[in-house]
Structure formats: structure tokens, C-alpha cells
N, C-alpha and C positions, 0 to 999 in steps of 0.2 A: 787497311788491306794488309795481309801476312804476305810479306818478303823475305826469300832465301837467298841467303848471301855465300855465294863459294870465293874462300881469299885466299891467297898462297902469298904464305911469309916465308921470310928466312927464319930458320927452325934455330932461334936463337935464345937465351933467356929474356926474359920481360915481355916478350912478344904481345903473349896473351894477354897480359895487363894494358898492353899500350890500345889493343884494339878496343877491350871493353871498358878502359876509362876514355875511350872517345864516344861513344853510346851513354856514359853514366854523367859524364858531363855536359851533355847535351841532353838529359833526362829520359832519353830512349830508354824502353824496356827490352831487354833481351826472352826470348821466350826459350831459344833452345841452343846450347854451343857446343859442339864438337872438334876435337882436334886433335891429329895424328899424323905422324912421318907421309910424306908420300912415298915414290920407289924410290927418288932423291933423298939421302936422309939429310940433308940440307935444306930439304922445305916441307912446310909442312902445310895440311891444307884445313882450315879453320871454316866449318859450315857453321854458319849463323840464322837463325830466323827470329826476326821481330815484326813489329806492325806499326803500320803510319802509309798515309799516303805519297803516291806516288812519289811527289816533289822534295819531299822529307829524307826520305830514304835515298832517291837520286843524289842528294847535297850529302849525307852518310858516304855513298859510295865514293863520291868526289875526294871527300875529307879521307878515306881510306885509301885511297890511290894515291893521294900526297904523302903517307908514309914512309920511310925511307927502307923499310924490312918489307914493305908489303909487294910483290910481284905482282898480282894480280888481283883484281877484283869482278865476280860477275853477278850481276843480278837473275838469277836463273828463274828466278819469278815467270817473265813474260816468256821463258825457253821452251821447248820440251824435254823434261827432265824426270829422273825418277828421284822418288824422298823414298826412305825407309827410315823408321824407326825400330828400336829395341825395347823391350819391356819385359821385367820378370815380376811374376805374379806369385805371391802365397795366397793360396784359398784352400781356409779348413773347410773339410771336408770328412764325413761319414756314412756309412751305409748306403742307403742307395742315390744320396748325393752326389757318389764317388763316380755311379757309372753315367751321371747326368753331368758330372762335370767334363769326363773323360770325351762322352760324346759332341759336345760345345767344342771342344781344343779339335777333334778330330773337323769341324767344318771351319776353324780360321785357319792361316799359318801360324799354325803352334803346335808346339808339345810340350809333354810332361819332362822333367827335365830332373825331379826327385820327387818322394813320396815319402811319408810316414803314415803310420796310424789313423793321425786324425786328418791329415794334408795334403797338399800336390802342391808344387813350384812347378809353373808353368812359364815356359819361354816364348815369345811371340814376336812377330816382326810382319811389317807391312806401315801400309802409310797412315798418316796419325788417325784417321776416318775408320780402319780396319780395327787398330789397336784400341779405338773409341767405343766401338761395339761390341769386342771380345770384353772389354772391362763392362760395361753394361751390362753383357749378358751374365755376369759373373759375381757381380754386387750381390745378388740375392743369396747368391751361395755364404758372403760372408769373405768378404778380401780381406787379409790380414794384413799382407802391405804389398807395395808397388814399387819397382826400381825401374826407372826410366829411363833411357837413353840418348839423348839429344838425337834430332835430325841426321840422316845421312843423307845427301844430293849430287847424285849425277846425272850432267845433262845426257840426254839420249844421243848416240850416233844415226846419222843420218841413214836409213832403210840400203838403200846401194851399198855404204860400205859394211854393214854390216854381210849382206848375202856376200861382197866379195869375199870378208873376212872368213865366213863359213865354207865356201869353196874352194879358199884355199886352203883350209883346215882338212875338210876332208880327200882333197885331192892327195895330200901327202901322206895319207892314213895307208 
């Protein structure tokens, strides 16, 4: 099963080595790892997703909570949360390819992001299932390459505070 892991280290050096030589030495596969400052520039929050069941991964989360840099760890798996990925796409492109590729971008989250002659760099974001189908539709066209972005995952807030949050937003407008 794929598990998303949100971790908050101390935004120190080695960090990141220490977390994925606990994953390489226990022969886990990483599939996707992101990491960047939070608003704390003292921590930083490290989204991870790999695969394994259940119990695997739980004893993972364990082994990363004993950490001494590690603050937190969650399993956002079983949460409700949102993933977004990033992806930039080269697809050459000509003639009337151009206006069948343009019209593809116009029905995912994406756009055109630079263009030449024979090409388009496309930018795209949504979750990996989204960016799974804009790459499909796009194969035929002739991808020239693919830059990925590891997973991004936040859990949702709860519906209540959210509508407070929007009320008091616009109340002060």
C-alpha cells in the first residue's frame, strides 16, 4: 500500500541523509521525497511516500519518531489530506499538433509555460492520478522529457474551521 509521510526535522545538515539511510537500510523504497523550510526556518518539513504495508511502515514511523532532529511524524495515509504533485513536460510539437496539444493543457491543471518552434514546456500540478493522465494523453504527441516533483501533502482542516476562517477573512474586508 503507498504511504505519505509528513516529518518535521530540525532543519539541520545531515538530516536528510539520516532519514533516508533509515528507509535504505532497512531496504525500503522511497518513491517520492520533498523538502523545504517551513515558516519556522528552523524546521523543515520532509513529505515522503513509499510502499509497504501497513505494519511496515508503522514500525518506519516508529524508527523516525526516535530520531533526535525529528519533531514529528504523521502518517497522512489514513487522514484526509491533499497530495499535489509538480511536473514539467517538453512535448515537440508542430502544426496542427500544436493546437491539439494546447487544447489537452487547457482541460488539466496546466499550462504552457514556454514555446519554440517545434515545442511547448508544459507545467502541470494536481495529484499523481491527474498528472498520470495529462502524461498519457501526451505520449502520442512525442514527450521529449519529464521533470518531476516529488509529492506535496497537507492534511485538510476540518469544514468548521475552515468557514470560520473565511468569515473572519471577510468580515474584515
Amino acid at each position: 500500500m503507498r504511504h505519505t509521510l509528513s516529518i518535521l526535522v530540525e532543519n539541520r545538515f545531515g538530516e536528510l541523509a539520516r532519514i533516508v539511510g533509515l528507509f535504505s537500510a532497512r531496504g525500503y523504497n522511497i518513491e517520492s521525497l520533498t523538502v523545504a523550510e517551513t515558516l519556522d526556518s528552523q524546521v523543515s518539513r520532509v513529505t515522503l511516500v513509499t510502499s509497504g504495508d501497513d505494519h511496515t511502515v508503522e514500525q518506519m514511523v516508529k524508527q523516525l519518531d526516535k530520531q533526535v532532529r525529528v519533531l514529528s511524524v504523521t502518517d497522512l495515509t489514513a487522514l484526509d489530506h491533499i497530495e499535489l504533485e509538480l511536473v514539467l513536460i517538453h512535448v515537440r510539437v508542430g502544426g496542427d499538433e500544436r493546437r491539439q496539444v494546447l487544447n489537452l493543457v487547457d482541460m488539466f491543471p496546466a499550462r504552457v509555460i514556454d514555446f519554440s518552434e517545434n515545442a511547448l514546456t508544459i507545467e502541470a500540478t494536481g495529484d499523481r492520478l491527474k498528472v498520470k493522465a495529462l502524461l498519457d494523453q501526451l505520449t502520442p504527441f512525442g514527450i521529449h522529457e519529464v521533470v518531476r516533483a516529488g509529492t506535496l501533502a497537507i492534511p485538510r482542516l476540518p469544514a468548521a474551521k475552515v468557514r470560520d476562517d473565511l468569515v473572519q477573512s471577510f468580515a474584515t474586508i
